[in-house]
MDAnalysis code that builds the backbone (N, CA, C; Angstrom):
import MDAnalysis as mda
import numpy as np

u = mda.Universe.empty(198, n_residues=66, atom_resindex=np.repeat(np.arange(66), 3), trajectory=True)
u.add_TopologyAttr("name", ["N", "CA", "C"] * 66)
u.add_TopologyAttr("resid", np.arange(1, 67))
u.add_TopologyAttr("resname", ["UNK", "UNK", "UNK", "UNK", "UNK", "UNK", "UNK", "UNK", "UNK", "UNK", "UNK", "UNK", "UNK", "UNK", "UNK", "UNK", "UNK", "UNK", "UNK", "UNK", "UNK", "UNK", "UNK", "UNK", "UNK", "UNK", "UNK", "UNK", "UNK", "UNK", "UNK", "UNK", "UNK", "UNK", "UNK", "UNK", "UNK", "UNK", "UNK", "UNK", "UNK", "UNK", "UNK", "UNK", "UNK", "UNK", "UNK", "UNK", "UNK", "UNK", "UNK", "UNK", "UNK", "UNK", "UNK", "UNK", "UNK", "UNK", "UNK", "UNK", "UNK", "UNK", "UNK", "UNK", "UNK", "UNK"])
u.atoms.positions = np.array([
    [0.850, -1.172, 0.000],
    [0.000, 0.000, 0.000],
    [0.895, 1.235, 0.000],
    [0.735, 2.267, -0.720],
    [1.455, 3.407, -0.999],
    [0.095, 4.389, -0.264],
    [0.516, 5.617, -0.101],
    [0.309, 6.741, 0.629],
    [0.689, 8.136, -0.217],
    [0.244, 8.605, -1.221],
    [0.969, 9.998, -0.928],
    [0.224, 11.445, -0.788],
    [1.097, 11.932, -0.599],
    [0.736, 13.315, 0.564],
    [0.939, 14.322, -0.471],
    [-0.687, 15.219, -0.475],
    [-0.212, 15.989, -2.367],
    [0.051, 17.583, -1.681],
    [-0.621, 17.855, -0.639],
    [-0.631, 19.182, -0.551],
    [-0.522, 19.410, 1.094],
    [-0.697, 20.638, 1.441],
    [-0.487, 21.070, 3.027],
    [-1.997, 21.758, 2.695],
    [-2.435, 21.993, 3.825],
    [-3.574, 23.081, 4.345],
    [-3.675, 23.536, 5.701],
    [-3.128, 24.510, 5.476],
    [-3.377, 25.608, 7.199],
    [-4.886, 24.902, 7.969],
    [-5.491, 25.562, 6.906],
    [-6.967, 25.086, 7.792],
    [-8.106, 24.319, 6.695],
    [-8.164, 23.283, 6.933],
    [-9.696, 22.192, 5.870],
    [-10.253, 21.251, 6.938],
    [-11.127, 21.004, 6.144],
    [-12.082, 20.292, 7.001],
    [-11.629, 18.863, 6.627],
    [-11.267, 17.949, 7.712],
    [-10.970, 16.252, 7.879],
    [-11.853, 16.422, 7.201],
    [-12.032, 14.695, 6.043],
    [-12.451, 14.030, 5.965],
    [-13.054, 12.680, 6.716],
    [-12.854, 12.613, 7.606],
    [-12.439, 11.297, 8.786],
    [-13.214, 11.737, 9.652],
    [-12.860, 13.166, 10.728],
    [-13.291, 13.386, 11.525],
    [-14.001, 14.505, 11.596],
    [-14.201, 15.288, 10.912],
    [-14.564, 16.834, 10.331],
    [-14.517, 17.431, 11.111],
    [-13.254, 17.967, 11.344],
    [-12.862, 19.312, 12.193],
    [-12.658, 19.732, 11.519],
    [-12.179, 20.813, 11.171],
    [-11.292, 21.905, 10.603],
    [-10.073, 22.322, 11.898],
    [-9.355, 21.590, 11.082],
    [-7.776, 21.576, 11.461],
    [-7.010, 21.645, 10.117],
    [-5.238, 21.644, 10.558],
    [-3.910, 21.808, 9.876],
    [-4.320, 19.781, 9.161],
    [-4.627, 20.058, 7.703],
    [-4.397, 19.168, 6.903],
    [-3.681, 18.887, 6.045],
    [-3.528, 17.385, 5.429],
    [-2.770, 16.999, 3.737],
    [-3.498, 16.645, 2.601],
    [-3.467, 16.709, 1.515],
    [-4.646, 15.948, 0.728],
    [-3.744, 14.377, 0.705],
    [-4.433, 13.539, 0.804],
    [-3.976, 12.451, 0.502],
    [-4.422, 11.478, -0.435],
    [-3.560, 10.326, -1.029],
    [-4.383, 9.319, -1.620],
    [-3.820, 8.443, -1.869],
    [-4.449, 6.950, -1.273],
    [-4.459, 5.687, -0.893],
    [-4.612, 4.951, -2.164],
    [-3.537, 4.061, -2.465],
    [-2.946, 3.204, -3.923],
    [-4.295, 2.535, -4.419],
    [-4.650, 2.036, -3.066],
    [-5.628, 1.099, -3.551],
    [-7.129, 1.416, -3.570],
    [-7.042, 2.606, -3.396],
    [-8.490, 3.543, -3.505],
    [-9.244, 3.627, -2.447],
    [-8.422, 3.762, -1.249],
    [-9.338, 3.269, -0.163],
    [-9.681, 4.971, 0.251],
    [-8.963, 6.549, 0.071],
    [-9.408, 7.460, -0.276],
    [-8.314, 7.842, -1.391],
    [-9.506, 8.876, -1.795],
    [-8.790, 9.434, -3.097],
    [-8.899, 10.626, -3.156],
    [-8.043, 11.771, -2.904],
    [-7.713, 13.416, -2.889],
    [-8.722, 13.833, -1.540],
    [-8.432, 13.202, -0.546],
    [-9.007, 13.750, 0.671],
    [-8.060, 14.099, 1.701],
    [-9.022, 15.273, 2.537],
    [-8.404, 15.959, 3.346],
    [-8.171, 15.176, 4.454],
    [-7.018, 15.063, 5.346],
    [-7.074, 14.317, 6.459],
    [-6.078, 15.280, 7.594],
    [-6.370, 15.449, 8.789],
    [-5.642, 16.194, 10.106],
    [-4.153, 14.616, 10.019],
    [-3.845, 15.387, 10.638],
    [-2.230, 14.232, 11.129],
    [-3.090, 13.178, 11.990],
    [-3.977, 13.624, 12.598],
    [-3.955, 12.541, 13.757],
    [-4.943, 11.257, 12.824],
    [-5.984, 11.646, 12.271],
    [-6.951, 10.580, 11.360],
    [-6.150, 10.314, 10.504],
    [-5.520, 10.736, 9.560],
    [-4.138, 10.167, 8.366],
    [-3.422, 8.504, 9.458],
    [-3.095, 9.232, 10.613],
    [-2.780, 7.787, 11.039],
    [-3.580, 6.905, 11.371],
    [-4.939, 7.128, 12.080],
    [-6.178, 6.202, 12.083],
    [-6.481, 5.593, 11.118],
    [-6.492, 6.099, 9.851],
    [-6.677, 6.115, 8.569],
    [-5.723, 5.080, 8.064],
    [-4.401, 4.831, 7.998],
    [-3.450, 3.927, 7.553],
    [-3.469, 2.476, 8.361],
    [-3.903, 2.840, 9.327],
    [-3.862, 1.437, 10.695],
    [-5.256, 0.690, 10.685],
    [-6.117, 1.626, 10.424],
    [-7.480, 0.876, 9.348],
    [-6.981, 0.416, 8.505],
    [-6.472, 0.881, 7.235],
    [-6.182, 0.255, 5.787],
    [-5.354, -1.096, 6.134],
    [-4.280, -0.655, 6.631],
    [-2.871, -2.039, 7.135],
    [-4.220, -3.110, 7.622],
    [-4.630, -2.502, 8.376],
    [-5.204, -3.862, 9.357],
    [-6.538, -4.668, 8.629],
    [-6.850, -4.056, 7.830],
    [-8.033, -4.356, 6.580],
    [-7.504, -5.429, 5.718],
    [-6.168, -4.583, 5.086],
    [-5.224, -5.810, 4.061],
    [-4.610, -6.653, 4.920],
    [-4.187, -6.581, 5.737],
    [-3.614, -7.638, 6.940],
    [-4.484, -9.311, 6.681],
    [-6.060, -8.899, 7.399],
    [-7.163, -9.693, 7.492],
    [-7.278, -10.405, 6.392],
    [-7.448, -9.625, 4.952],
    [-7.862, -10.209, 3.688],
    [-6.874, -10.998, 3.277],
    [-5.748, -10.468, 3.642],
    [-4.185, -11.779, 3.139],
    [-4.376, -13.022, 3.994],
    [-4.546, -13.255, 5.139],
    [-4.661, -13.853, 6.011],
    [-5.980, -15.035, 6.247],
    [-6.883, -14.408, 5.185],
    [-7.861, -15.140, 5.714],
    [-7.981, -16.655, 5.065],
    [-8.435, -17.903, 5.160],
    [-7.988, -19.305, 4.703],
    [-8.729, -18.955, 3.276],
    [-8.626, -19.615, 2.465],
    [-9.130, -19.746, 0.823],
    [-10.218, -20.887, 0.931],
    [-10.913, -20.718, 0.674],
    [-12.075, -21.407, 0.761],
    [-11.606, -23.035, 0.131],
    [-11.909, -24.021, 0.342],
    [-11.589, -25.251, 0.127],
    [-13.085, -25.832, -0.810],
    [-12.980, -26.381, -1.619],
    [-14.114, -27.533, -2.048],
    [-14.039, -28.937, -2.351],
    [-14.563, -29.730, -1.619],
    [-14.810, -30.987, -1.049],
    [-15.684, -31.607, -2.069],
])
């Protein structure tokens, strides 16, 4: 999973949590967001969701047929 960070913003409104706080636009490889605003602190909520999402789906057994 890639991450990148397109812009700065003094002041926007989270996407995540909707404050209006110091944001980045960001956007997630695998489309999980795409050109959204995120504060520092949800950007990391935000990645530890995604990790732990793809984590599960790699992990989970492959269905077997009998």
């Amino acid at each position: 999973m890639k991450v990148v960070l397109s812009k700065r913003h003094e002041q926007a409104n989270c996407c995540w949590c909707e404050k209006e706080r110091e944001c980045v636009t960001v956007t997630f490889s695998d489309g999980f967001i795409k050109q959204g605003s995120l504060c520092w602190k949800c950007l990391q909520t935000a990645y530890k969701v995604r990790s732990l999402h793809s984590g599960q789906a790699s992990s989970e057994p492959e269905s077997s047929q009998a």
